[in-house]
C-alpha positions in Angstrom: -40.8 -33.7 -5.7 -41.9 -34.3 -2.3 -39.4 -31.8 -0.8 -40.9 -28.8 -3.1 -44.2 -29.6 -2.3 -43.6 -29.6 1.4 -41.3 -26.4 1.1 -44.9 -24.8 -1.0 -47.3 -26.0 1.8 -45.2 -24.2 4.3 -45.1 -20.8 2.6 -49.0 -21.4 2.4 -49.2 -21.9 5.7 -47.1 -19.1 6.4 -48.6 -16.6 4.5 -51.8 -17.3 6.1 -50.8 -16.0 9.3 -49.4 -12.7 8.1 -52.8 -10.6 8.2 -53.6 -11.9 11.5 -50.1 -10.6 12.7 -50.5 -7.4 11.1 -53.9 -6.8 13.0 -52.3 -7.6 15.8 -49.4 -4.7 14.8 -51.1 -2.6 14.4 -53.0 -2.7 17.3 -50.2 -2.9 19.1 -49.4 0.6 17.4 -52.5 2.3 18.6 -52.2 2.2 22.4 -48.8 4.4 21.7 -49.0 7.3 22.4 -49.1 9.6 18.8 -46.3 11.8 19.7 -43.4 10.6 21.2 -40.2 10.8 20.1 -38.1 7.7 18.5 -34.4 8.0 17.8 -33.4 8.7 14.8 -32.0 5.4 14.1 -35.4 4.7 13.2 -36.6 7.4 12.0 -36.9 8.0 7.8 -34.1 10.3 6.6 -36.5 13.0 5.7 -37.7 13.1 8.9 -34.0 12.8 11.0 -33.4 15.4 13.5 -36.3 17.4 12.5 -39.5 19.3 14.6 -41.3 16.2 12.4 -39.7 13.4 14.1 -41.5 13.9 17.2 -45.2 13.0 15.1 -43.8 10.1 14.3 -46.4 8.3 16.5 -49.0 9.9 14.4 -47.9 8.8 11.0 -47.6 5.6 12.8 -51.5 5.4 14.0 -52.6 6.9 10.6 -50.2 3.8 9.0 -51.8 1.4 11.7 -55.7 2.3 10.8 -54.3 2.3 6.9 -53.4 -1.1 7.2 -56.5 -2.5 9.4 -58.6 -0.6 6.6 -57.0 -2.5 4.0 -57.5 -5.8 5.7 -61.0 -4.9 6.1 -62.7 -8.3 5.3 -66.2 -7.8 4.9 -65.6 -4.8 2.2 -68.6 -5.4 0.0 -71.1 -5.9 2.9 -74.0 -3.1 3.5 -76.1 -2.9 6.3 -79.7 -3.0 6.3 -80.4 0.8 6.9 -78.9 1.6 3.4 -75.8 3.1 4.8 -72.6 2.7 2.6 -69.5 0.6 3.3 -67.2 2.9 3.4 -69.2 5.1 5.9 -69.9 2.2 8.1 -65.8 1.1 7.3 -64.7 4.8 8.2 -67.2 5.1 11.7 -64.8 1.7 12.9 -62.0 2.8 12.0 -62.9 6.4 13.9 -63.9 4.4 17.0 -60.8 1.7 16.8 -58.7 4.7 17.3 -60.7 6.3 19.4 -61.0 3.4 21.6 -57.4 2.9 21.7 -56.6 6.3 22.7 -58.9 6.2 25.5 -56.7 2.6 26.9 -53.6 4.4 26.5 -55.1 7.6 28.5 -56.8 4.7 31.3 -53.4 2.9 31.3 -51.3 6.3 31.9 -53.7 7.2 34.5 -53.4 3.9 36.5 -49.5 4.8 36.3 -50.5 7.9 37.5 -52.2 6.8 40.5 -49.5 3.8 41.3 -47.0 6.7 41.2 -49.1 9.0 43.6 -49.8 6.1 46.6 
């Protein structure tokens, strides 16, 4: 049937563009800052109207890095100077966050200066 086969080829299609949206999440994730607060609409109920809820931004950048690491692509490649994967996969992830942090801190700071002339 032509109509199932078109129907297939778009959830093909689809499905091919979910990692490179969830790269893009998560991303997106890691220039918030890692504690604000979010209501609690949003919150999980183990975490509503608790001291917890306000780390939420944390469990969201540890979720963030968790997914990139799972999309990592080039999992079974070493590099020439023996190192292992997972080292190499765990010094990017380190410096993905790291460099994020430091573009939330340069963004807040350019705020910080509008504000102040």
């Amino acid at each position: 049937h032509p109509l199932l086969q078109t129907q297939a080829k778009m959830i093909y299609l689809h499905s091919q563009t979910i990692p490179t949206r969830i790269v893009k999440m998560a991303k997106k994730l890691l220039l918030k800052p890692a504690s604000f607060d979010l209501p609690t609409l949003y919150l999980p109920e183990k975490l509503s109207k608790s001291e917890e809820a306000s780390n939420y931004g944390a469990f969201l950048s540890a979720s963030a890095l968790s997914a990139l690491d799972m999309l990592d692509i080039q999992s079974s490649i070493t590099t020439a100077t023996n190192q292992s994967h997972d080292s190499i996969r765990a010094v990017n992830l380190i410096d993905l966050y790291y460099e994020s942090k430091a573009k939330l801190i340069h963004k807040l700071l350019n705020q910080l200066s509008s504000v102040d002339a």
